[in-house]
MINU-822220 format. One line per field, with one value per residue (C-alpha): residue number from 1; residue in one letter; y, z, x. Coordinates in nm, 3 decimals, m for minus. Each point is the difference from the previous one (the first is absolute). Layout:
BEGIN
n (NUM	...)
res (A	...)
py (Y	...)
pz (Z	...)
px (X	...)
# end
This chain:
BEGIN
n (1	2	3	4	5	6	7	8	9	10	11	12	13	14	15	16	17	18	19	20	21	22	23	24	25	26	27	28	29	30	31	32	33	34	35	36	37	38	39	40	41	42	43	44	45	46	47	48	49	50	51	52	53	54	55	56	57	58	59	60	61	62	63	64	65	66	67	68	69	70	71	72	73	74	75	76	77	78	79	80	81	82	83	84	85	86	87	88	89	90	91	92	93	94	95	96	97	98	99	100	101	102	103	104	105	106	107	108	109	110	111	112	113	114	115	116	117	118	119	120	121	122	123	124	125	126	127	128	129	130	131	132	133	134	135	136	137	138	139	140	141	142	143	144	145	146	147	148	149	150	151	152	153	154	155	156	157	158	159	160	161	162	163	164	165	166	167	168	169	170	171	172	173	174	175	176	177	178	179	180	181	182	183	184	185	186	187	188	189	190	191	192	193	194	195	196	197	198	199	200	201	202	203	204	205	206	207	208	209	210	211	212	213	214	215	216	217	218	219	220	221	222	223	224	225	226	227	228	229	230	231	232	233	234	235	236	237	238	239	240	241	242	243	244	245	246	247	248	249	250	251	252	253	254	255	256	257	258	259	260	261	262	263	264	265	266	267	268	269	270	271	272	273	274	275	276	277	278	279	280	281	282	283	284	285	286	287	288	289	290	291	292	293	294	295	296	297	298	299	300	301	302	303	304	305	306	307	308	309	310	311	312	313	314	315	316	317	318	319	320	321	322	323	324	325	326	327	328	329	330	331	332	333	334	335	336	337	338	339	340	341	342	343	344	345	346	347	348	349	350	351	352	353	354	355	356	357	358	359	360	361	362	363	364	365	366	367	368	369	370	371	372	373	374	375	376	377	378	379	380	381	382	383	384	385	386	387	388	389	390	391	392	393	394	395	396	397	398	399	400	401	402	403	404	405	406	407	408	409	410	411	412	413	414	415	416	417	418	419	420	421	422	423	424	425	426	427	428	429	430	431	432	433	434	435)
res (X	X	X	X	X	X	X	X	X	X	X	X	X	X	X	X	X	X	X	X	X	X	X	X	X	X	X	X	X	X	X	X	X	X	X	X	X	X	X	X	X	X	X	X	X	X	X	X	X	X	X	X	X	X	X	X	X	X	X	X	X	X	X	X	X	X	X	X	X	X	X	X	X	X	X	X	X	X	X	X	X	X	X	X	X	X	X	X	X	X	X	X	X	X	X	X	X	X	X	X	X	X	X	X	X	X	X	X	X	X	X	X	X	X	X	X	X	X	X	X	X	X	X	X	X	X	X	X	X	X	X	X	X	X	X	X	X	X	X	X	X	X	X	X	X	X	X	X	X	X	X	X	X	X	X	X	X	X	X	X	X	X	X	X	X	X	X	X	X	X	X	X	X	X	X	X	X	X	X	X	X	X	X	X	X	X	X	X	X	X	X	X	X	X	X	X	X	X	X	X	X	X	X	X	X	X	X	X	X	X	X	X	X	X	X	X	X	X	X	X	X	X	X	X	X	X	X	X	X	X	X	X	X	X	X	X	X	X	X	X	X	X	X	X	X	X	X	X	X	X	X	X	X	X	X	X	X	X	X	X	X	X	X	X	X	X	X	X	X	X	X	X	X	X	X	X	X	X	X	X	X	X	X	X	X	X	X	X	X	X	X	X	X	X	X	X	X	X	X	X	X	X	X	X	X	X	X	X	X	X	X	X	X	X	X	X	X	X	X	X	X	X	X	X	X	X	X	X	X	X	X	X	X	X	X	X	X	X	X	X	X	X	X	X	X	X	X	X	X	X	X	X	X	X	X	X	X	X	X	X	X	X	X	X	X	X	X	X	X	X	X	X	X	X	X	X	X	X	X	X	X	X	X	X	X	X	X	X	X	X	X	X	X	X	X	X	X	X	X	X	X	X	X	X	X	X	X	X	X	X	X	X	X	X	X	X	X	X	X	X	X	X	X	X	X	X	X	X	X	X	X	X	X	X	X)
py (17.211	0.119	0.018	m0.325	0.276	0.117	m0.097	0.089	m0.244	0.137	m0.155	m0.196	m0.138	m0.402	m0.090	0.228	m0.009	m0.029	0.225	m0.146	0.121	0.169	0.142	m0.006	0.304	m0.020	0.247	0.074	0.129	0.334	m0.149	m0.230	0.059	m0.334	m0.234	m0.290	m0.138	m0.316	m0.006	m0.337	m0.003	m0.199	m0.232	0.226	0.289	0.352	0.137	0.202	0.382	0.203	0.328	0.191	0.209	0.290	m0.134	m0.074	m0.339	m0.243	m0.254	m0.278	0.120	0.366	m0.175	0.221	m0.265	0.263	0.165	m0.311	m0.357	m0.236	m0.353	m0.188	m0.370	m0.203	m0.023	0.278	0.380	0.051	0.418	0.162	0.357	0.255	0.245	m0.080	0.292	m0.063	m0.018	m0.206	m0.218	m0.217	m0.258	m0.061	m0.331	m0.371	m0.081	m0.302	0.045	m0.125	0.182	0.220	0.252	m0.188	0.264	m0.163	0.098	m0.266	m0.352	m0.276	m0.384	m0.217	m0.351	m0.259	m0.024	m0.257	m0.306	m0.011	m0.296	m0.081	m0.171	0.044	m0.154	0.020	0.107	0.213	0.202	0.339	0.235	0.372	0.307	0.326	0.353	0.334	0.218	m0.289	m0.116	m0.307	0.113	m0.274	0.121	m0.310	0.205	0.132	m0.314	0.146	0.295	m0.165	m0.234	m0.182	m0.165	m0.172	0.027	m0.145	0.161	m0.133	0.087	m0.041	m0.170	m0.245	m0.298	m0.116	m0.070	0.274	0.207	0.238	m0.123	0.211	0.092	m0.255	0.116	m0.321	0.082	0.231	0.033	m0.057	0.031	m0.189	m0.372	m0.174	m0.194	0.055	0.247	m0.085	0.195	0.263	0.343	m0.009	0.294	m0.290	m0.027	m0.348	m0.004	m0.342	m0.034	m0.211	0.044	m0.183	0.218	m0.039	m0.038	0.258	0.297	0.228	0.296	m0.014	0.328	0.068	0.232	0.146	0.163	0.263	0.167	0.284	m0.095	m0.293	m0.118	m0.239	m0.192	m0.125	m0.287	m0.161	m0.204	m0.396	m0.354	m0.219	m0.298	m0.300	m0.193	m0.301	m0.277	m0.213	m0.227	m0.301	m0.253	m0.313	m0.136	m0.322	m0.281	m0.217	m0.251	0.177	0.225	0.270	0.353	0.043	0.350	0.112	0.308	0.109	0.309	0.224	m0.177	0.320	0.197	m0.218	m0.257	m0.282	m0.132	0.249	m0.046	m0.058	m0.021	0.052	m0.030	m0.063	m0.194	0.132	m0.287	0.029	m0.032	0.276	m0.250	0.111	m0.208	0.184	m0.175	0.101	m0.140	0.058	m0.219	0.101	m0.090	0.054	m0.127	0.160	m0.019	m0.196	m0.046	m0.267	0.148	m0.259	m0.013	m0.104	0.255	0.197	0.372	0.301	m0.061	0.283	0.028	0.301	0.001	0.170	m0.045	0.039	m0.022	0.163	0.170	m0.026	0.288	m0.113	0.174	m0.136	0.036	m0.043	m0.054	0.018	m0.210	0.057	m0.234	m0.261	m0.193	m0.299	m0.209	m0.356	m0.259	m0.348	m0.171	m0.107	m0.395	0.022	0.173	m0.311	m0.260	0.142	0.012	m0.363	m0.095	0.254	m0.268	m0.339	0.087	m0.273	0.074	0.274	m0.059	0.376	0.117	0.080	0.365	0.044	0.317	0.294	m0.063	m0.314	0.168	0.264	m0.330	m0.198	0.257	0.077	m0.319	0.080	0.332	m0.118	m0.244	0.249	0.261	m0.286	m0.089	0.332	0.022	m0.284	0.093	0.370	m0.172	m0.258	0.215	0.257	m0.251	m0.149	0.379	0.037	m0.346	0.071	0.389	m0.201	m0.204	0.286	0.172	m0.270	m0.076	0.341	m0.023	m0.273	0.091	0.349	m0.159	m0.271	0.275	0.191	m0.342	0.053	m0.237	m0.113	m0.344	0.056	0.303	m0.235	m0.208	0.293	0.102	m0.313	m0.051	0.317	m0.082	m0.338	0.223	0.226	m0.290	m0.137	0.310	m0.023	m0.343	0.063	0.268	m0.261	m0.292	m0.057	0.080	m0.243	m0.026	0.053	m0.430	m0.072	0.188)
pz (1.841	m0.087	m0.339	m0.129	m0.209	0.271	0.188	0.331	0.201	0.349	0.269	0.052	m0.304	m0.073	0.210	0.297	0.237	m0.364	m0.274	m0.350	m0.103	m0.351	m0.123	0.370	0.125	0.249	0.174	0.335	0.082	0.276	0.289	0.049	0.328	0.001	m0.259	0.008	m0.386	m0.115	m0.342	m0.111	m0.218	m0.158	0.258	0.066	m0.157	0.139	0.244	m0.224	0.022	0.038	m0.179	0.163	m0.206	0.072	m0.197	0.358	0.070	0.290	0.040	0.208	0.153	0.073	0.222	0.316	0.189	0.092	m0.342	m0.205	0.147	m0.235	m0.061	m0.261	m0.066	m0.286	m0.127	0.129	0.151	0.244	0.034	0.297	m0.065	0.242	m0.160	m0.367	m0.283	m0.156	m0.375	m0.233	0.130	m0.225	0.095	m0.147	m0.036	m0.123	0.111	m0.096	m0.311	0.182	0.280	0.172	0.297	0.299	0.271	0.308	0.243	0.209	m0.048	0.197	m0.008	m0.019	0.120	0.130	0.367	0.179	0.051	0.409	0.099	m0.081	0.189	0.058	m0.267	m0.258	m0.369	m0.214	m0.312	0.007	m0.326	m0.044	m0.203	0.012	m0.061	0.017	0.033	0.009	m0.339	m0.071	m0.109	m0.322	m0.129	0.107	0.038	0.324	0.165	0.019	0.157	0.315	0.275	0.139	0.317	0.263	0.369	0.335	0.304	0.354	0.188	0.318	0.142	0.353	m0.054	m0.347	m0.128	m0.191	0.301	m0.049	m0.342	m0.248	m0.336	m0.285	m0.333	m0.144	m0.375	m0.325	m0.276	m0.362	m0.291	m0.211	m0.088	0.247	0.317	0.036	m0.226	m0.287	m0.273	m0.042	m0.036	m0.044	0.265	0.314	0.279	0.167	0.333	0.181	0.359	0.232	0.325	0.182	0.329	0.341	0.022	0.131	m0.046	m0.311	m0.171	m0.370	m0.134	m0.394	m0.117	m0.354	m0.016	m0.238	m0.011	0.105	0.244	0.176	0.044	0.271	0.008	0.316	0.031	0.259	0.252	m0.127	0.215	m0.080	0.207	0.057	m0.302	m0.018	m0.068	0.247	m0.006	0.226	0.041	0.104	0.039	m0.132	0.316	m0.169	m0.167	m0.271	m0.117	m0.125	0.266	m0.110	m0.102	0.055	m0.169	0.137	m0.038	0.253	m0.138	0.095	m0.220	m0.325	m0.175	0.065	m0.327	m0.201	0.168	m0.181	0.069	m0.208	0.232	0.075	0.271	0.038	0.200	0.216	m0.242	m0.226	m0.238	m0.121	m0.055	m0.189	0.061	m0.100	0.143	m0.249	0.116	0.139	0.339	0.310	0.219	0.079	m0.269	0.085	m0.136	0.092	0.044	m0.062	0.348	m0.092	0.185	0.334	0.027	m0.069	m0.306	m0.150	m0.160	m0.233	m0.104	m0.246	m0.035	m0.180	0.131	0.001	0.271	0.140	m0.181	m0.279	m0.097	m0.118	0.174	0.014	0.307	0.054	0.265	0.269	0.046	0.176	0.147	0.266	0.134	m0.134	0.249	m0.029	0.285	0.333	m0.013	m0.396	0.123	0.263	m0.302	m0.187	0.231	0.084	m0.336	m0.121	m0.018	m0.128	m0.410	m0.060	0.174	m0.181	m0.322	m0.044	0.103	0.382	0.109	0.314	0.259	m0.023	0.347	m0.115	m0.216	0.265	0.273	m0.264	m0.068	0.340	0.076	m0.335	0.126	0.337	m0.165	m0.230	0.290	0.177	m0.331	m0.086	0.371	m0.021	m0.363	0.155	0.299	m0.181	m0.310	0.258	0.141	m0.262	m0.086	0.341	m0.038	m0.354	0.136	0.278	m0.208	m0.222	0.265	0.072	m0.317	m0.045	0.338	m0.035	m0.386	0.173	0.255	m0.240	m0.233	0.286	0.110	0.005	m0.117	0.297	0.096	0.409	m0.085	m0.272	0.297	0.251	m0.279	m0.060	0.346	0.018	m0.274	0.189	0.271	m0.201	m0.110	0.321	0.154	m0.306	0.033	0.393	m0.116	m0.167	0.263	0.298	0.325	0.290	0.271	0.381	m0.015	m0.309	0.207)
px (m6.218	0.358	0.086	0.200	0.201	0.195	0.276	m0.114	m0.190	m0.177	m0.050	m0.355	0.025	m0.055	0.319	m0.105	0.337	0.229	0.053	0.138	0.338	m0.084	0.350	0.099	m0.187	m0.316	m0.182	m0.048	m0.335	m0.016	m0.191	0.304	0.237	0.160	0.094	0.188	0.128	0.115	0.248	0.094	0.309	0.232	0.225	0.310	m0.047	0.025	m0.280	m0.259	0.007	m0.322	m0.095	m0.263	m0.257	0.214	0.339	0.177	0.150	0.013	0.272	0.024	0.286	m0.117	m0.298	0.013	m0.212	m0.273	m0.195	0.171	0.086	0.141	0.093	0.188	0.026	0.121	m0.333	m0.213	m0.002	m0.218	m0.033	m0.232	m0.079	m0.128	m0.222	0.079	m0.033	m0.376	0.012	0.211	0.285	0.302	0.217	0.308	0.164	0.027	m0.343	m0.164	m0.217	m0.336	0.097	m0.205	0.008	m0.197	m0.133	0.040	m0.307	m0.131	0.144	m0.176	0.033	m0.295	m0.003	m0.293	0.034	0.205	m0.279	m0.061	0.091	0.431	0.247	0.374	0.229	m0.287	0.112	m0.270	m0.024	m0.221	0.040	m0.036	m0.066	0.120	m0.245	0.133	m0.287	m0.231	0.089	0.127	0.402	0.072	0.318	0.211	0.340	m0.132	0.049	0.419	m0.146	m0.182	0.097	m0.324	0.079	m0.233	0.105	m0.141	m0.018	m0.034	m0.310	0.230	m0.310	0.137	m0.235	0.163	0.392	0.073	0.029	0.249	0.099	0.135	m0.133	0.015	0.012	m0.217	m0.021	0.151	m0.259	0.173	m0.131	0.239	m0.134	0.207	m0.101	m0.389	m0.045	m0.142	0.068	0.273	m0.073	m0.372	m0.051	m0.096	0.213	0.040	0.158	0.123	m0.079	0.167	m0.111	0.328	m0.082	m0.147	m0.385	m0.214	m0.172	0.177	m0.108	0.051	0.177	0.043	0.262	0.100	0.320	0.106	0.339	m0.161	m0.324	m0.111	m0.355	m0.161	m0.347	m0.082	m0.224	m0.184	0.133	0.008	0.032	0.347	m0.076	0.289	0.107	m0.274	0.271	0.074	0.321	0.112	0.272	m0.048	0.417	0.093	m0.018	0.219	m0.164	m0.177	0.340	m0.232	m0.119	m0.374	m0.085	m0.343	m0.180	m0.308	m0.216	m0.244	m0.289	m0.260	0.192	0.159	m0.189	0.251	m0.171	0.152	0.364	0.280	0.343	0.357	0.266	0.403	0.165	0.405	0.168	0.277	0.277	m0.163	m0.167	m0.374	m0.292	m0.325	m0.315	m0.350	m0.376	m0.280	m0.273	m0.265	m0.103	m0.204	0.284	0.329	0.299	0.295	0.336	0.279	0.360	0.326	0.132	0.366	0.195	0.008	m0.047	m0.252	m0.209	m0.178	m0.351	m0.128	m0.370	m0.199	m0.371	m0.269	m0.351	m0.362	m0.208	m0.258	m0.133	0.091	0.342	0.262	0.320	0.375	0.157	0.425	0.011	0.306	0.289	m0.074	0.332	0.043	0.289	0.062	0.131	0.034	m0.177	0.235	m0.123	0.081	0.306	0.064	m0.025	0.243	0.267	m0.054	0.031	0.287	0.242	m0.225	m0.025	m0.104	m0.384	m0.029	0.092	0.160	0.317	0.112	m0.081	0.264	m0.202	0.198	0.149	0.219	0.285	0.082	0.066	0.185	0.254	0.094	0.225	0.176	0.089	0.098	0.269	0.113	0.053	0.217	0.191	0.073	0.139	0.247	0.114	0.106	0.208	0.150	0.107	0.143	0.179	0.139	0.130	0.139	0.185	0.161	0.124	0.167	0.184	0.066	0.164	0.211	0.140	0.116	0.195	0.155	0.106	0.117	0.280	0.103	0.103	0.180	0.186	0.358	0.303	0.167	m0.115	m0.034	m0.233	m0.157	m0.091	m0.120	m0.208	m0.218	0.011	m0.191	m0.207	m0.085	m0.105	m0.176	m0.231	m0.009	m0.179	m0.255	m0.047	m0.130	m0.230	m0.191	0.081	m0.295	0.134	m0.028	m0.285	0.040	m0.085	0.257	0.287)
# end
C-alpha cells in the first residue's frame, strides 16, 4: 500500500488508468513504453510544461512528433510519449486543482445493442459509458476530450434499397443534459438516433475519437425495414369541400391500438394547420383537410406507436404531398353562374381567361386613336408651316415695293399671281369626264 505521506502516487493504485496530481508531480513506472496523458487546466491558459525525473523539460512546442506528440486545447493537453524516463515526473502549469493526470490505455464505449427489429425514419435514444482499461472513466471533464459518434454502413447487399448507399452518420453521444440525455455530466452518454435513411441491411459501427487516436466497435449486422406509416388522400369531389386524409399502419408489425398521430398540413398558400388523433382505435385514423384552394398541399407526420414486441417507438414519418383540384363538373357550375350573384349569394369570381379578352378591344381602339391623333397633328403642322411660309413672302416683296405707281401695279399684279399659283396647288384638278 503506498504511503499516504508521499507525494508520489504509482500506477495500479485505486484509480488504475489515473494518477492524482499531488503538488503536480507523478511517477511513471519502468515497464511503461507508451503513455498517453491527459492535463486539464484552466480555459486559456498556457500549455503545461513537463519536468522529467532527470531536471529536463518538454514543451509543447518542442514536440518532435516521434519520442513526444503533443496537443493543446483551451481546456486540455493531451501529450503522447514514446518511451518515457521511469521515475518521478512534474507538470508545470495552471492546472485545475482536482485535476489529475489520466493515462490513456484502452478507451472503449459501451452501449446496449441496437433492438433487431427498426424501421427507416424511426427516432431512438441508446446511452453509453466510457472505460479505459476496463474501468469505468468518471471524471466528467473527459467528455471535451472524446467524440462518440455512431455510423451506418451499407451491406451493399442487391435485394434491399440501400444498395449502394453511402454511410450515414445516425447519432453523436453527449453528455450534457440536453435532448435525451438526461442528466449533464454524470459520466452517461446519450446519443439520438434518427434513422432518416434507406431500409436495408446496415452494419452498426461505433467510433471514439481522440485528438490523437481513433477507435471503432463494429457490431453486428441489424434489419431497418420501411417506415410502417401509411398515408392516403382521398381529394375533395366537390360536394363535401374537405380531401380525406387517411393514416394507416402495417398491422403485423405496429399495434394500430397504440397509434397516435401529431401532425401539420402546409396548404398551398403556405398557411399551416397542426392536428393531432389520440383515440384509440382498431380502424384506420382519418383527418379532414379544408379544400378551399387549388394546388399541392403538404402533409408531415410524426407518430407514436407500440410493437408488436412490445417497444415503444417513434416514427418521423416522410412528407407526404398531393395535388388539390377542384372537380371539372364543380368547375362547369361555376362558370355558368359567374355572372348571376344573386344565386349565389357571394360575390362574382370572373375565370382567369375573361380579363385578358376584355382588354383586347380597348387596345385595338387605342392603337387606331393613337393613329389618327399622329396624322392629324402632323397635318395640322404641315398646314400652319405653309402658311408660315407665305406670310413671310408676301411681307418680303411688299417691303421691296417701289414708289412709282405703274411698278406699284406690276408688283401686285405679281403678287396676284403669286397667290394664284398657291391657290391651284390646293385646287382639285379636272377629270378626263369634267373636261
Amino acid at each position: 500500500m503506498t504511503d499516504p505521506s508521499t507525494v508520489l502516487n504509482t500506477l495500479g493504485d485505486d484509480y488504475q488508468n489515473s494518477i492524482v496530481l499531488l503538488r503536480n508531480r507523478f511517477r511513471i513506472d519502468y515497464q511503461v513504453d507508451e503513455v498517453t496523458l491527459v492535463f486539464f487546466r484552466e480555459y486559456g491558459s498556457p500549455s503545461v510544461v513537463l519536468v522529467r525525473p532527470d531536471g529536463s523539460k518538454i514543451y509543447a512546442s518542442q514536440a518532435d512528433g516521434d519520442k513526444v506528440v503533443w496537443f493543446d486545447d483551451d481546456t486540455f493537453d493531451m501529450v503522447k510519449i514514446k518511451q518515457p524516463v521511469p521515475g518521478p515526473w512534474q507538470a508545470v502549469g495552471q492546472i485545475l486543482p482536482d485535476s489529475r493526470v489520466m493515462v490513456l490505455s484502452d478507451i472503449e464505449l459501451h452501449a446496449d445493442p441496437l433492438p433487431p427489429v427498426l424501421f427507416s425514419g424511426e427516432v431512438l435514444k441508446q446511452t453509453a459509458y466510457l472505460t479505459n482499461g476496463g474501468k469505468p472513466i468518471d471524471y466528467t471533464q473527459f467528455r471535451d476530450v472524446v467524440t462518440l459518434d455512431v455510423q451506418l454502413k451499407s451491406t451493399n447487399n442487391p435485394n434491399y434499397e440501400n444498395f449502394g448507399a453511402q454511410d450515414e452518420v445516425v447519432a453523436t453521444f453527449e453528455d450534457n443534459g440536453q435532448g435525451m440525455d438526461e442528466a449533464p455530466l454524470d459520466g452517461v452518454f446519450t446519443g439520438q438516433f434518427n434513422l432518416a435513411i434507406s431500409a436495408g441491411e446496415w452494419r452498426p459501427i461505433y467510433t471514439v475519437k481522440t485528438p490523437m487516436f481513433s477507435r471503432e466497435q463494429v457490431n453486428p449486422v441489424i434489419r431497418l425495414y420501411p417506415n410502417p406509416v401509411l398515408l392516403n388522400v382521398v381529394p375533395d369531389d366537390g360536394q363535401t369541400g374537405y380531401h380525406e386524409l387517411t393514416i394507416d399502419v402495417v398491422r403485423d408489425k405496429i399495434n394500430i391500438q397504440s397509434l397516435l398521430i401529431d401532425g401539420k398540413v402546409r396548404f398551398p398558400n403556405g398557411d399551416i394547420q397542426n392536428f393531432s388523433i389520440t383515440e384509440p382505435s382498431e380502424h384506420a385514423r382519418t383527418h379532414r383537410i379544408l379544400a378551399y384552394e387549388d394546388g399541392i398541399f403538404r402533409i408531415k407526420v410524426t407518430a407514436y406507436a407500440t410493437t408488436f414486441d412490445g417497444r415503444d417507438i417513434i416514427l418521423d414519418v416522410p412528407e407526404y404531398s398531393f395535388l388539390g383540384e377542384a372537380p371539372s363538373d364543380a368547375e362547369d357550375d361555376l362558370q355558368g353562374d359567374m355572372f348571376d350573384v344573386s344565386s349565389t349569394g357571394a360575390d362574382t369570381v370572373i375565370p382567369d381567361e375573361a380579363p385578358p379578352i376584355a382588354e383586347e378591344v380597348p387596345q385595338s381602339m387605342d392603337k387606331d386613336t393613337l393613329v389618327i391623333a399622329i396624322i392629324s397633328v402632323n397635318g395640322a403642322i404641315i398646314f400652319i408651316g405653309v402658311l408660315v411660309a407665305v406670310f413671310i413672302l408676301w411681307r418680303r416683296k411688299r417691303a421691296a415695293l417701289p414708289n412709282n405707281p405703274e411698278q406699284t401695279t406690276n408688283v401686285e399684279l405679281d403678287k396676284k399671281g403669286f397667290m394664284h399659283r398657291i391657290g391651284s396647288l390646293f385646287k382639285k384638278k379636272p377629270t378626263d369626264s369634267e373636261q
